[in-house]
Each structure stands twice: as C-alpha cells, then as structure tokens.
C-alpha positions as CSV (number, residue, x, y, z in Angstrom):
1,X,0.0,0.0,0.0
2,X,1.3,3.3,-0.8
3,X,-0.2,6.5,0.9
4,X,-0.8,9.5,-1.0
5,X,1.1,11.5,1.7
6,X,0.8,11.7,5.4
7,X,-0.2,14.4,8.4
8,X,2.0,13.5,11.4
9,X,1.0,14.6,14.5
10,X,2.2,12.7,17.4
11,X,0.8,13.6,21.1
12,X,0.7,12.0,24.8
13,X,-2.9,11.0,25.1
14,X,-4.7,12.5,28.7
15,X,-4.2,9.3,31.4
16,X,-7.8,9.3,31.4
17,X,-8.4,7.3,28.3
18,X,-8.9,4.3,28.8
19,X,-5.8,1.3,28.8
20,X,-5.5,-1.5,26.6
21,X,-5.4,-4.8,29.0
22,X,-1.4,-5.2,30.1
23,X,-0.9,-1.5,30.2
24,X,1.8,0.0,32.5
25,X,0.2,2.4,34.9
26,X,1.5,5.4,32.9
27,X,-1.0,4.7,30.0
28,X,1.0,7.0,27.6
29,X,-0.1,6.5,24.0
30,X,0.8,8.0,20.8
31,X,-1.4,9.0,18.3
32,X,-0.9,9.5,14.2
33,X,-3.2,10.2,11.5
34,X,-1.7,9.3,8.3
35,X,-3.5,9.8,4.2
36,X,-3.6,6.9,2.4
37,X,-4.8,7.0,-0.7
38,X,-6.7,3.6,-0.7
39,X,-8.4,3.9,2.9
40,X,-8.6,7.8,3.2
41,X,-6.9,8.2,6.6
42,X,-5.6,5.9,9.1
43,X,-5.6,6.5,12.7
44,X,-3.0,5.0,14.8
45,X,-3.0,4.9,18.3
46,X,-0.2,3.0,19.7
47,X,0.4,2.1,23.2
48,X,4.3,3.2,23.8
49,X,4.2,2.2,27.6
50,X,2.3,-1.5,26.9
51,X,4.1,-4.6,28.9
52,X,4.3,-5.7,25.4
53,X,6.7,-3.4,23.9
54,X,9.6,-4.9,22.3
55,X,12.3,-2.3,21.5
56,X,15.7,-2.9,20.3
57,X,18.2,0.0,20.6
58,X,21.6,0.8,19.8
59,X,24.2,3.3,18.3
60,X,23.6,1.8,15.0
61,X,20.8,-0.3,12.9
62,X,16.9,-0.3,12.7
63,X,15.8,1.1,16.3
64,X,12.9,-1.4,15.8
65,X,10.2,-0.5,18.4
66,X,7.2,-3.2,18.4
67,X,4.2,-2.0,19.9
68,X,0.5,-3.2,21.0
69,X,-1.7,-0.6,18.2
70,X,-5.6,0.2,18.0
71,X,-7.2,2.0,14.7
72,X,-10.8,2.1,13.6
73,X,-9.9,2.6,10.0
74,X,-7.9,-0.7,9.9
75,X,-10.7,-2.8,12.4
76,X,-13.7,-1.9,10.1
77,X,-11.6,-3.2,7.1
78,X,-10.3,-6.5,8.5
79,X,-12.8,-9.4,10.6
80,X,-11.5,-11.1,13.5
81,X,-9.0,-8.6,15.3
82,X,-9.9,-10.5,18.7
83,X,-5.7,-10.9,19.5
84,X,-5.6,-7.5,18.4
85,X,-2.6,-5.7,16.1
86,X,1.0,-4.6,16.5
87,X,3.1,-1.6,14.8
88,X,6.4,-2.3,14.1
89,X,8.6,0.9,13.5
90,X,12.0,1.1,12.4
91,X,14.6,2.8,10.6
92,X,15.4,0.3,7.7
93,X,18.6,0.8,4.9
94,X,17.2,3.0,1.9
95,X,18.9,0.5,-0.3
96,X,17.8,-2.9,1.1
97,X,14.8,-4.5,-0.2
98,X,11.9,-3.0,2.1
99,X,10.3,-5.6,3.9
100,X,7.0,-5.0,2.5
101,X,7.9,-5.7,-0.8
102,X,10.2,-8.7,0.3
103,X,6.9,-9.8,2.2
104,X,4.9,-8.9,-0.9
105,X,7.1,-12.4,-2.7
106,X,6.6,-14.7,0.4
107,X,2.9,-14.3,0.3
108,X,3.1,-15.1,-3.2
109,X,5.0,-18.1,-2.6
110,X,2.7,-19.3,0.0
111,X,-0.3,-19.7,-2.3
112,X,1.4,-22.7,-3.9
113,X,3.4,-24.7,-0.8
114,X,1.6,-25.7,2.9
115,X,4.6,-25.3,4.3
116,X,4.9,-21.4,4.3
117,X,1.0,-20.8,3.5
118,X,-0.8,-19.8,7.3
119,X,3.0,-19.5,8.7
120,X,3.9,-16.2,7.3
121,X,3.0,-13.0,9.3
122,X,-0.2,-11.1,7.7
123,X,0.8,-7.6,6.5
124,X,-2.3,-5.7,7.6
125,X,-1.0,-1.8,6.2
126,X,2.4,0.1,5.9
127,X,3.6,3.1,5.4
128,X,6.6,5.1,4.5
129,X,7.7,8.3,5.7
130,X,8.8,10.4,3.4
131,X,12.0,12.2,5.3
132,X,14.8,9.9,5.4
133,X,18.0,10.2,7.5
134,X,20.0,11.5,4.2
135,X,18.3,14.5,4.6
136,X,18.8,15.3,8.5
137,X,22.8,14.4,7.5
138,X,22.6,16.4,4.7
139,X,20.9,19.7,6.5
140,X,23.5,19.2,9.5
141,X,26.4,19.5,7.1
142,X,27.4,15.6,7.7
143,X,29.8,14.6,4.8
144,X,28.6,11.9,2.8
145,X,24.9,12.1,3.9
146,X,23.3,8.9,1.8
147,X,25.8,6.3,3.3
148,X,24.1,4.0,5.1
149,X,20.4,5.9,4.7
150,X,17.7,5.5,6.7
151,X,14.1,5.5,5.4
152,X,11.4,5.8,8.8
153,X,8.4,2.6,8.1
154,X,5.4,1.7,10.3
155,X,4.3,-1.8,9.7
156,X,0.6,-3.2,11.1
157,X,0.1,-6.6,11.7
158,X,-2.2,-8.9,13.4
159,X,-0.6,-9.7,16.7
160,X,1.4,-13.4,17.3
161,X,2.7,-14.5,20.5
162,X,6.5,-15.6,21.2
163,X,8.1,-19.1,20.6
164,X,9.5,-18.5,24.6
165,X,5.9,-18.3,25.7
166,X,6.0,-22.1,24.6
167,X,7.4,-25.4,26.1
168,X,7.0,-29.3,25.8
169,X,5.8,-30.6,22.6
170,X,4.2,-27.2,21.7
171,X,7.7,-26.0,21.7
172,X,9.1,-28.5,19.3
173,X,5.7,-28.7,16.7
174,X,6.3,-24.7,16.5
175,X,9.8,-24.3,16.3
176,X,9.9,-27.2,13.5
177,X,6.9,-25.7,11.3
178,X,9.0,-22.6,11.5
179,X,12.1,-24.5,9.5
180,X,9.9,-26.2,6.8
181,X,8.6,-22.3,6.0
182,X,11.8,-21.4,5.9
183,X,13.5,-24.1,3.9
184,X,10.7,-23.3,1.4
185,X,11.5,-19.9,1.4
186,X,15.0,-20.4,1.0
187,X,14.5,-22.8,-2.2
188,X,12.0,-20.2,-3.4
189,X,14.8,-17.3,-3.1
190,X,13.6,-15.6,0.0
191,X,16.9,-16.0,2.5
192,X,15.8,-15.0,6.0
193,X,19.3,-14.2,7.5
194,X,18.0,-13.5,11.1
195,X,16.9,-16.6,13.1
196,X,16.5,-15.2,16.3
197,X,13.6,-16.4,19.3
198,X,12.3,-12.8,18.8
199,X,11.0,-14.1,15.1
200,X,9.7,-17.4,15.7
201,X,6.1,-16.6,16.9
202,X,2.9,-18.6,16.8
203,X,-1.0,-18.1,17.2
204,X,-3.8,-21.0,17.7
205,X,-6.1,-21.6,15.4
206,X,-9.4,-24.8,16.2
207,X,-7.2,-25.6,18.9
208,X,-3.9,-25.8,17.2
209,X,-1.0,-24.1,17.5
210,X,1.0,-22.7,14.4
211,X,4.4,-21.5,14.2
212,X,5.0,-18.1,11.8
213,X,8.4,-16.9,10.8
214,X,8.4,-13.3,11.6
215,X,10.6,-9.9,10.8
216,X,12.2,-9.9,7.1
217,X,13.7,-6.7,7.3
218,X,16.8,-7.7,7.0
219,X,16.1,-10.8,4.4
220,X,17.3,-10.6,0.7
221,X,15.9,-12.0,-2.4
222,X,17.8,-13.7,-4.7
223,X,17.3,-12.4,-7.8
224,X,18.5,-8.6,-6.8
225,X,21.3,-7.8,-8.2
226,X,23.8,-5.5,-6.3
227,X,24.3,-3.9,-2.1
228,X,21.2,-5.4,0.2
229,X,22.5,-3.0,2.8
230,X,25.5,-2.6,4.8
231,X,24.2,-4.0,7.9
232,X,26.0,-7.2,9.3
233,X,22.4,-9.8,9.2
234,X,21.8,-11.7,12.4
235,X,21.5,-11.8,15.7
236,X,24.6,-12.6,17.5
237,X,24.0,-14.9,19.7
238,X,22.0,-17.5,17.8
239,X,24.7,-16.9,14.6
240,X,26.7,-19.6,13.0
241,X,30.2,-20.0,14.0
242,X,31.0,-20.0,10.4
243,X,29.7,-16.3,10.6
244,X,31.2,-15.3,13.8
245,X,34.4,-14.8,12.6
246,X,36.6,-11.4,11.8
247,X,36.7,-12.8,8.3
248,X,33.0,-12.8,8.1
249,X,32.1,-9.3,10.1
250,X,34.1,-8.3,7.0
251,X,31.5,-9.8,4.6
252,X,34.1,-12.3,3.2
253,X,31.5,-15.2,4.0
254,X,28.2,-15.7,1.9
255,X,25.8,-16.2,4.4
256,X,24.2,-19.5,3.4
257,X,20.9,-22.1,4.1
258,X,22.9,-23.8,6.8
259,X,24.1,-21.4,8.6
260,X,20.0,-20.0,9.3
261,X,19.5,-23.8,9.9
262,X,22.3,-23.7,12.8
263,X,20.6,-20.5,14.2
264,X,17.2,-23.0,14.5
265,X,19.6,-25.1,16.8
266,X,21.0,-22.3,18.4
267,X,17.7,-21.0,19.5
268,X,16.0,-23.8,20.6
269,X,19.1,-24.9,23.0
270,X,18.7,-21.5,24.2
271,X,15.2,-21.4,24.8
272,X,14.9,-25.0,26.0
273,X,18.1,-24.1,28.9
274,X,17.0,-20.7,29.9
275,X,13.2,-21.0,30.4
276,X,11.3,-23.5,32.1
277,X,7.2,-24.1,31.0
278,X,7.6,-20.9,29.1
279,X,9.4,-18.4,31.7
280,X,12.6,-17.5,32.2
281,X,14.4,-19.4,35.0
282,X,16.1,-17.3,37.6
283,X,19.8,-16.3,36.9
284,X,21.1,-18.7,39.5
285,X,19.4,-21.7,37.9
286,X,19.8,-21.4,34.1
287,X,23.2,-21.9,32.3
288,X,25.9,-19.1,31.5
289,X,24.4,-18.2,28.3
290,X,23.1,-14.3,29.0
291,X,26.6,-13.0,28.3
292,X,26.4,-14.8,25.1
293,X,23.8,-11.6,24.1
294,X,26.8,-8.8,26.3
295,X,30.1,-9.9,23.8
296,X,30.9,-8.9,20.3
297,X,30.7,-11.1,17.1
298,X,34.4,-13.1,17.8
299,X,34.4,-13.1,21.5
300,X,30.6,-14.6,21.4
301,X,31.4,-17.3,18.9
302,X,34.8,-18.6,21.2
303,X,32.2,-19.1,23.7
304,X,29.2,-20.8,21.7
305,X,31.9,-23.1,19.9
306,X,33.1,-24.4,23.7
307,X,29.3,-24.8,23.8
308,X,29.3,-26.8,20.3
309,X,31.8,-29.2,21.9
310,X,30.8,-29.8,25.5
311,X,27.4,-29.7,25.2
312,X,26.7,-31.8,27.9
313,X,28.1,-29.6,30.3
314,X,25.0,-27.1,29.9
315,X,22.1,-29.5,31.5
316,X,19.8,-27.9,33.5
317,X,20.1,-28.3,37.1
318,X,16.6,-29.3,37.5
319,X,16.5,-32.0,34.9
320,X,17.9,-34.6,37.1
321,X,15.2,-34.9,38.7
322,X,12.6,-34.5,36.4
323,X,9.9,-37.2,35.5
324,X,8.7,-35.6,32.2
325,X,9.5,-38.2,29.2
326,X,9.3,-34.7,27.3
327,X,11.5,-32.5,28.8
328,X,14.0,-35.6,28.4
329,X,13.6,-35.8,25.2
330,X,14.0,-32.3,24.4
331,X,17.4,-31.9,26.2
332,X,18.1,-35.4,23.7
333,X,17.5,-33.3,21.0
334,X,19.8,-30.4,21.6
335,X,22.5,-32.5,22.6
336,X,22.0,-34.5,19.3
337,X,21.6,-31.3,17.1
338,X,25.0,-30.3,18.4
339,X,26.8,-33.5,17.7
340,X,25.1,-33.6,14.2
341,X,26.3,-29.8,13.7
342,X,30.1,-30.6,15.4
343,X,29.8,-33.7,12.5
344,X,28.9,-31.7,10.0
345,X,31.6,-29.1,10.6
346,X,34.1,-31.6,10.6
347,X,33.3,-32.9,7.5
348,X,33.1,-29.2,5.6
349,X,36.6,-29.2,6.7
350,X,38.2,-32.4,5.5
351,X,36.5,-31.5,2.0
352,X,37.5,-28.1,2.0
353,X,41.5,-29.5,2.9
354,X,41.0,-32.2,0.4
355,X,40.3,-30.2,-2.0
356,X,43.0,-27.4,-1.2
357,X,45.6,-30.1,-1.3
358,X,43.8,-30.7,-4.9
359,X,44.4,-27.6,-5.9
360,X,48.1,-27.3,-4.6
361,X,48.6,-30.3,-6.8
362,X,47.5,-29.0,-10.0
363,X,47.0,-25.2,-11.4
364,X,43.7,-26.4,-12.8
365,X,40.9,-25.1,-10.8
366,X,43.2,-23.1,-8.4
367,X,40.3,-20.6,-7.8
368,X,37.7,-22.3,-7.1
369,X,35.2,-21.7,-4.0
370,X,34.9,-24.5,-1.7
371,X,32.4,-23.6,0.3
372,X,30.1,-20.5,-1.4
373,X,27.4,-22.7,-3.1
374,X,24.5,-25.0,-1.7
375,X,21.8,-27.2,-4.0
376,X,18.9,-28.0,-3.1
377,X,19.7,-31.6,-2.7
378,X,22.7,-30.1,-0.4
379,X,19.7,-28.1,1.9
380,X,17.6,-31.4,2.3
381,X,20.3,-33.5,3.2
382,X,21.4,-31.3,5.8
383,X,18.4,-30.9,7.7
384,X,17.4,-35.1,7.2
385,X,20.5,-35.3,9.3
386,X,18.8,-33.9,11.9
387,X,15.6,-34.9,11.2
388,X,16.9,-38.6,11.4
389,X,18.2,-38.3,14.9
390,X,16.9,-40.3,17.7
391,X,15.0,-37.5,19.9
392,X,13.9,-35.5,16.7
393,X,12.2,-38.7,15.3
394,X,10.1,-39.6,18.9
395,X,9.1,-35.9,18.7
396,X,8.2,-36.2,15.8
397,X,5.4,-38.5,16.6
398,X,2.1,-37.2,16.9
399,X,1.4,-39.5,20.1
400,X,4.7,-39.4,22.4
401,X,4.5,-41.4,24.9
C-alpha cells in the first residue's frame, strides 16, 4: 500500500483514556493520523508504555520499536482482530529491499506450498515516511549524507505471540513448522538471514498451535542484483560460528541455508536451557548463556563453539530430577543437534582441505570456491540429518509417549 502523503502529529494522550489490558500504569499513548490513498486516513494509536513493547536499541541499525496498536480505520476493514494488532517501527537501509515488498514475494509463494501458507506474518497496512535520514545528514552539514540511509516505516500486523511463551511438545511442533517455512522460502529465493527467538512466533487456530516466521527486514531475495545494505544480518547470539568470525564481520563469508538452519539449533538450546514451562528461569538456575547476548561477534562465537563441543556440560540443574519423558527428550534433542552440527563441521573441513591439497597439486581449478554454493539436494540433506536423529524422530510423533 502506498499513501498518498501523510499528516504526522504525534501527542501524549490525557491518562484518562482508557488502557489497553497489560498497560503500565503510565498509560502514555501516541497518536498518528496518516492519508492513504486507498483507505482515506488511518488513525493509529499506539500504546508506547504497553508490557508488550519490544524495543531494540543501539548506536547503529533499525531502532525497531514493536508496539501493541488500536485503529478504527484498519478494524472496520479487517474481521477477527480479537488478539488484536501490533506496529512495528524502524529505521530500515534505503537500499535494502523494504520488507513489505520482500513480504509482498513470500505471500506469493505461500499460495502454492503448505509449508509457508498460514505460517507467514499477515501484513495488515504500511507506510513510508517520506524524510529519510540523508536529509537530516545532509541539512546538518554531515559529509557523505546517503551512506548508510535510513528510510522511517510503520508496519501493522495482526498480533502473534513468542516461541518463549512455549514449552514441551508445543515448543518442538512450532519451532519445526518454522524450519519447513523457511526451507521453502530459502529454495523459493527468500533467504531470511535472522533466526532469532524474537522471530519465531505462533497463534492458535481450532485448537492448534502454528508457528509463523516473523521480521524480514533484513532478508534478501535472490534475484537482486547489487548492495542489500550494509548492515551485518543476524542476531549474535544465535549466529553460526562459520559467521562469527573477523573474516565474516568483514563480509568475506556468503551467508548461506545452513548457517540460518544452525541459528534453529542455536535457538531452541537456548530457549529449551534458559526457560522453564515458558518463563525464564532465575539467573542462579539457568546456564551461562546471557553473556552470550553482552560480547561482540568473535568473543561470542569462542564461547558458543566451547558450547558446540561440550554440550553436555549445559544440563539444566533441575533435569535430574525431572519425571517428564518430554523434557527428556527435548534436552536429547539439543544434545544430538550439536553432535550432528560438530559432525557436519568436521566434514566441511576435510572437504574443503581435500580439496586445497587438490588444488596445490594442480593449477587447474586453483580458484575455485569450496564452500560458497548450496543445491537444493545439499539443503535437504542437511536438515534429514537432523531430522533422522533419535529425539527428533520420537518428537516427531504425533502420540509421544
């Protein structure tokens, strides 16, 4: 959707209107009424000081603030709005592909393969402001004001609930759905390049829970040709190793389907250690894996590959003594994901020395890249080895016992 222009005003609603259930007791809200040229105006009223606020901050990226929203115009054009809608605003690169256009192709791709159709988040409405950060750089003298541009969007969509809320099988069936969407994606030429718990979300529909991957704003497509942005993609703590590296916050390694497949592992062990029936465990009783989120790029991956290697060493305290077949069998599963992923690394690297002793051997093929191409065959034979494990086969089944 693209507005015809837009009338900005943004004021502190009076504390006598009335709060949205999960308020804060300040009640501040924010209201904007933009033109659209397909719905006339919107109104947007958007609870800042909601419990539910996710904001991500920092000296550089997005600033992406997520926020609980009401709107009549956007309620009388869309049915069922019972778990209500979210606005999420954030400074995104001027020359990435926006995320509305990049969730414009997965919606298309849904209509022909189950696995992403009903596990994509809808797009309700979006708008673009029309002042990006060139201009505030340029008007402050800044030299070279369109590096690194920033373009303000507001995104609406229906509201989903977090993968942490989630435990037990529910846990597993949503985290799982999530990789099938995005291993369809990924074929389809949609790379996601941010598996993070923050974008693994669900909502329950006749009873049954279903896993969406969320947030594409910093996904590319593959059929753009040239810069997607000169932000480093991920999240670091649920990175690759591959990706962790000084060679790769250089942009010297192509961020690839496996590496978003390790983030899935990533997650999940750090989900499944640091909450407990879907909230966090206290500090004293969860392993050491919050300063994991507090280190940069190389001193987090040091840590996460002693993690790769002594997995064992990370069992909850608790689990000892726990009688749930489940939570057994979860705890199976990450240690067998990080075996498979320790295998798997193992292997990359006898290849890649086979073939560099290949290459020392003979001119002939001197240049070639070991390691900067996947098929699709490659893709699906990574994740069966997973699939095939032991834990990931009895959770598999729709009747655990």
């Amino acid at each position: 959707m693209s507005p015809a222009g837009e009338t900005g005003t943004s004021s502190t609603l009076p504390r006598t209107n009335a709060p949205a259930d999960g308020a804060s007791k300040g009640n501040q809200y924010h209201e904007f009424k933009i033109k659209d040229e397909k719905l006339g105006e919107v109104d947007l009223l958007l609870h800042t000081s909601h419990d539910d606020r996710v904001t991500h901050c920092g000296l550089q990226g997005p600033a992406t603030n997520v926020v609980p929203v009401t709107s009549e115009a956007l309620a009388k054009k869309y049915d069922n709005l019972t778990d209500g809608m979210v606005a999420k605003i954030f400074w995104g690169e001027a020359n990435r592909t926006s995320e509305p256009e990049i969730l414009k192709k997965v919606e298309e791709i849904a209509k022909r393969h189950a696995t992403v159709q009903d596990h994509i988040p809808e797009l309700l409405w979006h708008h673009t402001f029309t002042n990006p950060t060139s201009t505030i750089r340029k008007a402050l003298g800044v030299p070279e004001p369109t590096t690194g541009n920033r373009v303000l969007y507001i995104l609406v969509f229906r509201k989903l609930y977090p993968i942490t809320k989630l435990h037990g099988k529910e846990l597993f069936d949503v985290w799982y759905q999530c990789i099938l969407c995005h291993l369809t994606l990924w074929k389809e030429g949609v790379y996601h390049r941010d598996i993070s718990p923050g974008n693994l979300m669900w909502y329950r529909r006749n009873g049954k829970l279903i896993g969406v991957l969320n947030d594409y704003d910093l996904s590319s497509l593959a059929n753009i040709v040239g810069p997607q942005g000169n932000e480093c993609t991920g999240t670091v703590p649920f990175m690759a190793l591959d990706l962790l590296t000084a060679k790769a916050q250089r942009g010297e390694v192509k961020h690839l389907y496996r590496h978003d497949l390790e983030s899935f592992m990533w997650v999940f062990a750090w989900i499944f250690l640091r909450y407990k029936n879907g909230v966090l465990r206290p500090a004293e009783s969860r392993p050491l894996l919050d300063e994991w989120a507090t280190l940069d790029a190389v001193a987090c991956g040091k840590e996460k590959l002693f993690f790769l290697e002594h997995p064992l060493d990370y069992q909850p305290p608790d689990l000892q003594t726990s009688e749930s077949d489940i939570d057994w069998s979860l705890w199976e599963l990450v240690v067998e994901c990080f075996v498979m992923l320790d295998t798997a690394a193992y292997n990359r690297r006898s290849r890649f020395h086979r073939i560099r002793l290949a290459q020392q051997r003979s001119t002939e093929g001197a240049g070639e890249q070991t390691n900067a191409e996947e098929s699709v065959s490659d893709m699906d034979d990574l994740l069966g080895k997973f699939t095939g494990t032991t834990a990931w086969v009895k959770l598999s089944n729709p009747s655990p016992s």
